[in-house]
C-alpha positions in Angstrom: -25.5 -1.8 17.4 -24.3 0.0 20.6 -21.7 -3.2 21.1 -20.4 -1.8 17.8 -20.3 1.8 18.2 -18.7 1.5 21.4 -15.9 -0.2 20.0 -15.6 2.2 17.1 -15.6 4.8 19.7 -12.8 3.5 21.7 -10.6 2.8 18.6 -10.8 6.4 17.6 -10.4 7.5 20.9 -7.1 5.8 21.0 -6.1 7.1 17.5 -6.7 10.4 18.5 -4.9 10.2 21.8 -1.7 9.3 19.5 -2.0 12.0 17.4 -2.2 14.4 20.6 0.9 12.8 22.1 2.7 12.8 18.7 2.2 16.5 18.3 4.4 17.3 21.5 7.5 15.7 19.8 6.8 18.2 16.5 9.2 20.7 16.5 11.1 20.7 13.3 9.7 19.9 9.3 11.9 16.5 10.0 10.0 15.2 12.9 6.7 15.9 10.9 7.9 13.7 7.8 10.2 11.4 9.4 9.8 11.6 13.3 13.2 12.5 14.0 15.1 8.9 12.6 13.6 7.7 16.1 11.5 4.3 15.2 12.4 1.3 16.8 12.0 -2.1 14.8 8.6 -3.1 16.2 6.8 0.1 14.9 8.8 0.6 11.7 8.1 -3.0 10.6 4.4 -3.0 11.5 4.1 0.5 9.5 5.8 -0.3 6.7 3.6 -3.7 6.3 0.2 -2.0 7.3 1.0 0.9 5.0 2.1 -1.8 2.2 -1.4 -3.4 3.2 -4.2 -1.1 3.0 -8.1 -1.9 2.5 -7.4 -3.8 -0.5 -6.0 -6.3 2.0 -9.4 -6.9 3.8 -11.7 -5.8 1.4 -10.6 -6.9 -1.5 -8.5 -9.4 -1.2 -10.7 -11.2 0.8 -13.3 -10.7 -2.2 -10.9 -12.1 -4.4 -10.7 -15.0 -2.5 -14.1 -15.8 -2.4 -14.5 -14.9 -6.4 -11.8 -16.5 -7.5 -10.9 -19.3 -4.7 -7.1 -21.0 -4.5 -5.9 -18.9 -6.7 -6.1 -16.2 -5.0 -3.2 -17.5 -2.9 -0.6 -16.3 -5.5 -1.1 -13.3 -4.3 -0.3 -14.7 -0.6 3.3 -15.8 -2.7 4.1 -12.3 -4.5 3.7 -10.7 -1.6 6.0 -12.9 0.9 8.8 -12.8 -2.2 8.2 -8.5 -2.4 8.7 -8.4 1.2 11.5 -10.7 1.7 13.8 -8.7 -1.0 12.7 -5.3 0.0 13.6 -6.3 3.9 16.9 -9.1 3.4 18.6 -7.4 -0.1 17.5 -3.6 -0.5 16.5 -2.2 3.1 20.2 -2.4 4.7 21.9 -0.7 1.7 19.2 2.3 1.7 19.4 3.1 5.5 22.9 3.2 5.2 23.2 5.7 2.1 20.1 7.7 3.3 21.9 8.3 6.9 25.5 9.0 5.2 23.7 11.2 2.7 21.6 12.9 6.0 18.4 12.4 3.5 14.7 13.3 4.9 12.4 12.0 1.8 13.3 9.3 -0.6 13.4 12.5 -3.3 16.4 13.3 -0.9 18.2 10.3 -1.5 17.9 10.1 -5.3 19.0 14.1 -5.7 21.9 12.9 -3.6 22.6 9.8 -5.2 22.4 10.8 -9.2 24.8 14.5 -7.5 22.0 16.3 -9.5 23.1 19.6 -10.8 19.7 20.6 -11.4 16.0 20.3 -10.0 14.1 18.3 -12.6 14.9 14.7 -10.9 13.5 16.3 -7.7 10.3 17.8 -9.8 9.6 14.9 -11.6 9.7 12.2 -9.0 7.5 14.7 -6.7 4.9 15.2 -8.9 4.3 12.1 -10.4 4.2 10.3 -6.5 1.6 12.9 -5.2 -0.3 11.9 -8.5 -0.6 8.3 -7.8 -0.5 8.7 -4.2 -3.9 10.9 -4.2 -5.0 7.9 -6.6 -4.0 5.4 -3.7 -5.7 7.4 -0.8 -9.1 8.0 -3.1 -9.2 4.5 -2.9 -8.8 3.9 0.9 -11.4 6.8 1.3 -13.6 5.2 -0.9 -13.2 1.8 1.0 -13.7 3.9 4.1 -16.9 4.5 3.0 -18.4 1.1 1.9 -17.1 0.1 5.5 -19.2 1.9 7.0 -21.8 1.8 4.6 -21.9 -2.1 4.7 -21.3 -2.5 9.0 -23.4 0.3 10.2 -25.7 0.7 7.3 -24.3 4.6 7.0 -25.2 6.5 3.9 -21.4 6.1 1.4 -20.5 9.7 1.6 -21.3 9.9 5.5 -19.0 7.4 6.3 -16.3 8.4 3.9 -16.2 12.1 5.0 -16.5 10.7 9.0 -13.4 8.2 8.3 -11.6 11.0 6.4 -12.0 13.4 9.2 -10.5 11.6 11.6 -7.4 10.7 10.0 -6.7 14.1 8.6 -7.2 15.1 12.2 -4.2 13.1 13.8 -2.2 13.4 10.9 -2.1 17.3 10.9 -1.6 17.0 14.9 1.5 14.6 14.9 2.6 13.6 11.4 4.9 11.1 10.4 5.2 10.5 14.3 1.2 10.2 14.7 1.2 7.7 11.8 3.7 5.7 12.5 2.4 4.7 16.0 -0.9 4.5 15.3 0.5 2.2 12.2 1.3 -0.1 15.0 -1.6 -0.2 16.6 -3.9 -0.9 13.8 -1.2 -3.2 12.3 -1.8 -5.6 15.3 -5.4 -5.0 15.1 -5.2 -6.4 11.7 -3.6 -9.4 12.5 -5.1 -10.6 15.3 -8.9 -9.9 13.7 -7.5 -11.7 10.5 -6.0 -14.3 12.1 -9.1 -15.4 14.7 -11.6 -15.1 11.9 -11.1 -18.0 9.5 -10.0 -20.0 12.5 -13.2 -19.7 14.7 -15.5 -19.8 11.1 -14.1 -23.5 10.9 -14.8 -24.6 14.1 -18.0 -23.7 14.1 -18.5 -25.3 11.0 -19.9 -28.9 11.5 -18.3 -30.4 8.6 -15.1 -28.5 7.9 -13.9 -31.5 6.5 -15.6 -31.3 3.4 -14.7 -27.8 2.6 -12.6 -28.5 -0.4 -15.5 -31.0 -1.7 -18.2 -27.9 -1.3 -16.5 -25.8 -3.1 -15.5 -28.3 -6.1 -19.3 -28.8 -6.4 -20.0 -25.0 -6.1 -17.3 -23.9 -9.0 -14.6 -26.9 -9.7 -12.2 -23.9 -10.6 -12.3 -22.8 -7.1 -9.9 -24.8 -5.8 -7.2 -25.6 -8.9 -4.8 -22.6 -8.4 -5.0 -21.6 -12.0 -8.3 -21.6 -11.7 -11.4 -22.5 -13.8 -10.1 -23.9 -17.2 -6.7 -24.7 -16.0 -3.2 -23.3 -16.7 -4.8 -21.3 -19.9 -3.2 -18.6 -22.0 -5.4 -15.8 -19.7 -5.5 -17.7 -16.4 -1.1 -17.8 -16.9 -1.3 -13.8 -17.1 -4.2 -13.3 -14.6 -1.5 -15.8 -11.9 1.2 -13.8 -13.0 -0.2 -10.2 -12.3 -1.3 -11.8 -9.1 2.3 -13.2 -8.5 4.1 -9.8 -9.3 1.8 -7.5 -7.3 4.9 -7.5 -4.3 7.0 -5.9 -6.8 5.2 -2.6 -5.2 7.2 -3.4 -2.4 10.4 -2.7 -3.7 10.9 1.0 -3.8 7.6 2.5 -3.2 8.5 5.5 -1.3 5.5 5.2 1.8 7.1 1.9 2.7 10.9 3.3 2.4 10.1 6.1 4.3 10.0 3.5 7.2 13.3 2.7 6.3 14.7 6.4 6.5 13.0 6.7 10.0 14.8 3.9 11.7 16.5 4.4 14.6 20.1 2.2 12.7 20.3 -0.4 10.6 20.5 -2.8 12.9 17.2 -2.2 13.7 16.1 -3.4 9.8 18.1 -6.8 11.0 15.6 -7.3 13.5 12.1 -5.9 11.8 12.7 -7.6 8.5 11.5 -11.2 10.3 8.7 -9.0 11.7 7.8 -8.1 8.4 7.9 -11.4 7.0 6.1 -13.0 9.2 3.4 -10.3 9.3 3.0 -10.1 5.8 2.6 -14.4 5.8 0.3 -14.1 8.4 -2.5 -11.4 6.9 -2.2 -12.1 3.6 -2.8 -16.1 4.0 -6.0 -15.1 6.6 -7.2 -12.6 3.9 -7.3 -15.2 1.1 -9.0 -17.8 3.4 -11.7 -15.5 5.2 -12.6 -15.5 1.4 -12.4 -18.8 0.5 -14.4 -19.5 3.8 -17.2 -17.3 2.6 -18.0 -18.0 -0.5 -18.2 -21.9 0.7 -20.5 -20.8 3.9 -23.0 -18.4 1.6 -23.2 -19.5 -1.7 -23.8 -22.5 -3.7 -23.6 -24.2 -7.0 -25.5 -21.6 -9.8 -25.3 -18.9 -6.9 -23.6 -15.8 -8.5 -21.3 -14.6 -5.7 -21.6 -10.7 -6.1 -25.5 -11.4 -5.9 -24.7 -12.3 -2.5 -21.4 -10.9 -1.0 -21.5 -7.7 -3.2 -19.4 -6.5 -6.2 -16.5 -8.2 -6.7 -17.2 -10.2 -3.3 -16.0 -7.4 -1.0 -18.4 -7.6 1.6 -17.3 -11.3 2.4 -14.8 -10.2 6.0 -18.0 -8.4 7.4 -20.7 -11.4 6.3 -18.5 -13.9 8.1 -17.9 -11.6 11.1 -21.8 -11.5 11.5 -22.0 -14.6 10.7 -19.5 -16.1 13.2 -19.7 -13.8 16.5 -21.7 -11.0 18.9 -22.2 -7.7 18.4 -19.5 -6.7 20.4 -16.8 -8.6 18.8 -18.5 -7.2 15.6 -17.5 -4.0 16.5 -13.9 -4.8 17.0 -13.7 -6.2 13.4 -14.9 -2.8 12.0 -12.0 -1.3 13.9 -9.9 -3.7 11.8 -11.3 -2.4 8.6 -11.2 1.4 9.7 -7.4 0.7 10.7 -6.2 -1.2 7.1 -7.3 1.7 5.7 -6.3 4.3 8.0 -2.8 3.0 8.0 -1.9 3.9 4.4 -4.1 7.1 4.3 -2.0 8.8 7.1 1.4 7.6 5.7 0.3 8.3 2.3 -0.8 11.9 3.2 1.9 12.7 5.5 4.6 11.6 2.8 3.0 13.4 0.0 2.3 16.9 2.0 6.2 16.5 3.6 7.6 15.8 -0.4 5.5 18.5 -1.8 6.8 21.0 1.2 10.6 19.8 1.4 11.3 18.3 -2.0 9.6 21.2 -4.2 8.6 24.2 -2.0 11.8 24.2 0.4 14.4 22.6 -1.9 13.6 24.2 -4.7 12.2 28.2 -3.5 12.9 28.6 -0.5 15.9 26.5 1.0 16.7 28.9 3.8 12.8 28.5 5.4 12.8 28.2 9.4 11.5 25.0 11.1 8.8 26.0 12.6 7.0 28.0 9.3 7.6 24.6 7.4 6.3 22.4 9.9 3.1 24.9 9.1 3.4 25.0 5.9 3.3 20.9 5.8 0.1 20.8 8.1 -1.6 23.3 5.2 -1.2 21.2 2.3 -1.3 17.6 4.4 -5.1 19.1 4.4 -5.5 20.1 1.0 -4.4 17.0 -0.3 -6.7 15.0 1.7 -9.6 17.1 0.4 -8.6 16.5 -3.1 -8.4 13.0 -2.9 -11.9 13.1 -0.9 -13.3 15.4 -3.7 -11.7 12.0 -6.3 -13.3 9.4 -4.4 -16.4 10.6 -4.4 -16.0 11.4 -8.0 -15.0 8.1 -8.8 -17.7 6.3 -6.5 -20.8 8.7 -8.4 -19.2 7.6 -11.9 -18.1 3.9 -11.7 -20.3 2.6 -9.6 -19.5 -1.0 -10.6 -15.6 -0.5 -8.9 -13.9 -3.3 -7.0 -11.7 -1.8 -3.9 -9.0 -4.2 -5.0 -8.7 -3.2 -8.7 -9.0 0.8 -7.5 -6.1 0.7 -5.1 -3.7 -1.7 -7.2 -3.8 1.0 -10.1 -3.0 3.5 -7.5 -0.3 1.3 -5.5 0.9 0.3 -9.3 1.5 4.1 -10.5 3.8 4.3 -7.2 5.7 1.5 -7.9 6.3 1.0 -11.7 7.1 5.2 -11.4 10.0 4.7 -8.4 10.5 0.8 -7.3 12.9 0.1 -11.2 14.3 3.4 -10.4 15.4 2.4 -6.8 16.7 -1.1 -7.5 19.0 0.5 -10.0 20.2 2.7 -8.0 21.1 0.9 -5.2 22.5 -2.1 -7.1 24.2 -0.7 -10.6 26.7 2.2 -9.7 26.5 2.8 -13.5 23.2 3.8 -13.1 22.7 7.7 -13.9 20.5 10.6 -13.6 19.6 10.6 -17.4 18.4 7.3 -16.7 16.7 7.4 -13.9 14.4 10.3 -15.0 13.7 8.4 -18.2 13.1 5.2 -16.1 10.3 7.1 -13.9 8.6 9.1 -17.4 8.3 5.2 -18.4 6.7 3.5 -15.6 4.6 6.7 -15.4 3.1 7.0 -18.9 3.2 3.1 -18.9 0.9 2.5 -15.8 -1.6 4.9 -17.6 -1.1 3.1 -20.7 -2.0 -0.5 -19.6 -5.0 0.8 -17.6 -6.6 2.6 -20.2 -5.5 2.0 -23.9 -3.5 -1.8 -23.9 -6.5 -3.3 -22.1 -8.6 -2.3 -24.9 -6.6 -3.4 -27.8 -8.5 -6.3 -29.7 -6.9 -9.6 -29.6 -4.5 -9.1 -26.9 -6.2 -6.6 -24.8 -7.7 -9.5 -22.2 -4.0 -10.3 -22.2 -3.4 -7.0 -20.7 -6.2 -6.9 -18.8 -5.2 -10.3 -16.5 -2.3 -9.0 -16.1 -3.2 -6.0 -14.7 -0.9 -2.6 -15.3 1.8 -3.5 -12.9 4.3 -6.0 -14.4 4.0 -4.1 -17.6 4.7 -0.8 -16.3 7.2 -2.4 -14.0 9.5 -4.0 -16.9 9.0 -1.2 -18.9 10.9 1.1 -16.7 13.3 -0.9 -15.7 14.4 -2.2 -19.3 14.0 2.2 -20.6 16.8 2.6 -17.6 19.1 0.3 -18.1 19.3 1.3 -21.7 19.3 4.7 -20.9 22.5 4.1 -18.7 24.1 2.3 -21.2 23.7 4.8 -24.1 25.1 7.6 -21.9 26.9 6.4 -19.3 28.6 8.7 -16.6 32.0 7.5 -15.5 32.6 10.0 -12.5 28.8 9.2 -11.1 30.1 5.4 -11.3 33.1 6.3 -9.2 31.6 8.9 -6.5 28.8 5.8 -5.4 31.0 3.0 -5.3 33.0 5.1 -3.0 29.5 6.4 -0.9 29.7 2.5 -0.4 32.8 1.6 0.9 32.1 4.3 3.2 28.3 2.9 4.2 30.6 -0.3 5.1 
């Protein structure tokens, strides 16, 4: 247990430390929220993909693999194609606008874009992204928590509150700067603890060879990746909500905000095969550490959340107990900690910096000094980590039978069915308009709560709904309420003023 804590310790330590460094570079409210446009490719691409990532990437989607087996690898393939758009099609054409239009928040860009004569584009988009985003960081708190609670045996609300503390600490101390190097560390703790796992678990195994065989005779729909009664009506929906889950990649504004804080866009030219390969990397390990797991500790009749817990999720640390020392035990609990400590500080520091600039200073009190914003930011970067605390404790007390995986997606699908429709039209279709894109976010919005909560309970086709999860849904929804908004009012002199914002990004 010391091997452990020691390694814990160290890993804060040098969290902390970042934070502290970070805070002597904050001088202005546009070094908090986007560290002066000074990121290199290296630490933008490793933030963006560990923000993208979060707990659900170790913790449950390692669980899924071991519940559900191959199948599991679709989301391995919606993820690489999110990735590769976002990074090769939409990331060069952003940068470029958000430096001509001298944005700060992807709120910025959008006001700037649509020429927005009034404040309810700004309103709308800020609200409904600090909604979903205290949504996505109650989740990573709550994962927080049954880290700890499943590695060190720590009471649930001890660890969440300890985890939670230390994050809000370095994030009020250096912001957007804090997070986005500390992103980089814990983004290369990710994938080298992902990456060594499944491959020293098979070499110790004695007969790795007959994996695939052992876990046919455990569950046969384990390894088909449709999985157990074939390509089926349900198991079609249930691959494709799997398959479309990188769709959150393409917009969401904690990732893009990477994008603003590039140094150029040459930079993105050399991150995006960072990113790639990152994102193939993790997300094939996660899947396998699961698949690894449920072959090693269960067997046929076994139910496998009677053993690895509900909905698997203690599979990542079972094999790290099961497959080295204390010490290197330790070390894994540092990867845990960092997944979800990654997309907690971005998430926070976004939120806080939108809430400040986009509504507060934009909106109230455009002539506010630096210095009092920078303030102001560090005041509500606290109180909205203490209301998503306050929501994942309440969720954790009422639904105690939660998955990490399924609690993060509805989060991380709120953020991307509200903005990601919105963004590819309106970097792609200078007939786009403001009337549409408002209409476009209401849609994905009211659509995400929709399909969690009333289509999913619809007889007959409500298991439908349920496979499939709320994101494609939401997702299409949006984007087919703003084309057709666009179409039925169109705005000629909108049309005009962005093709000619892009001859100029040329």
């Amino acid at each position: 247990m010391i091997e452990k804590y020691f390694m814990i310790g160290l890993y804060f330590g040098v969290l902390l430390l970042l934070g502290y460094v970070a805070s002597k570079r904050i001088k202005t409210l546009k070094d908090f929220v986007v560290g002066g446009k000074s990121l290199g490719f290296w630490v933008a691409a490793f933030s963006a993909q560990a923000t993208g990532e979060s707990a659900w990437l170790l913790l449950g989607l390692t669980g899924m693999g071991a519940m559900i087996g191959f199948s599991a690898y679709w989301v391995v393939l919606g993820e690489l194609l999110g990735v590769l758009v976002m990074w090769f099609f939409m990331a060069g054409r952003f940068k470029r606008l958000t430096d001509r239009y001298d944005s700060m928040t992807v709120i910025d860009y959008l006001v700037t874009r649509f020429r927005c004569k009034t404040h309810l584009l700004r309103v709308i988009a800020a609200l409904s992204l600090c909604l979903f985003v205290l949504i996505y960081i109650a989740a990573q708190i709550d994962a927080t928590g049954s880290a700890f609670e499943t590695f060190l045996d720590w009471p649930y609300l001890t660890g969440a509150i300890f985890g939670f503390s230390i994050v809000t600490i370095y994030c009020l101390a250096g912001g957007f700067l804090a997070a986005a190097w500390t992103d980089m560390l814990q983004g290369a703790v990710m994938l080298a603890c992902l990456m060594l796992l499944p491959t020293v678990a098979i070499l110790t195994l004695t007969h790795a060879e007959s994996i695939y065989t052992g876990l046919a005779t455990i569950d046969p729909g384990l390894v088909t990746v449709w999985g157990a009664g074939g390509p089926t009506l349900l198991n079609i929906a249930a691959v494709l909500g799997m398959a479309l889950i990188g769709l959150g990649f393409l917009g969401s504004p904690q990732v893009f905000a990477r994008l603003i804080a590039i140094r150029s866009d040459k930079q993105i030219n050399r991150g995006k095969w960072v990113a790639l390969v990152f994102t193939i990397l993790v997300d094939f390990s996660a899947v396998t550490i699961g698949v690894l797991g449920r072959y090693i500790f269960t067997e046929n009749g076994v139910d496998p959340e009677s053993v690895l817990g509900n909905g698997a999720q203690n599979v990542l640390p079972e094999l790290v107990e099961y497959t080295f020392p204390p010490w290197i035990v330790g070390l894994y609990v540092a990867a845990v900690l960092s997944a979800i400590m990654s997309t907690v500080s971005s998430l926070i520091v976004m939120a806080a910096g939108s809430i400040t600039h986009d509504l507060y200073g934009q909106i109230y009190n455009p002539t506010m000094e630096d210095a009092q914003a920078a303030r102001l930011c560090r005041l509500i970067t606290l109180g909205l980590a203490l209301a998503a605390l306050l929501i994942a404790v309440t969720v954790a007390i009422s639904s105690p039978d939660r998955t990490i995986f399924w609690f993060a997606i509805f989060g991380w699908s709120g953020i991307a069915a509200t903005f990601c429709p919105m963004m590819l039209l309106s970097l792609f279709w200078a007939g786009f308009t403001e009337r549409a894109a408002i209409a476009s976010m209401l849609a994905g919005f009211f659509m995400t709560i929709a399909s969690k909560f009333l289509l999913q309970d619809l007889h007959s086709v409500g298991e439908i709904f349920a496979a499939l999860e709320t994101m494609p849904p939401s997702f299409l929804t949006a984007l087919l309420v703003g084309y057709w908004v666009s179409k039925v009012w169109p705005d000629r002199n909108l049309r005009e003023h962005y093709q000619e914002d892009l001859k100029h990004c040329h």
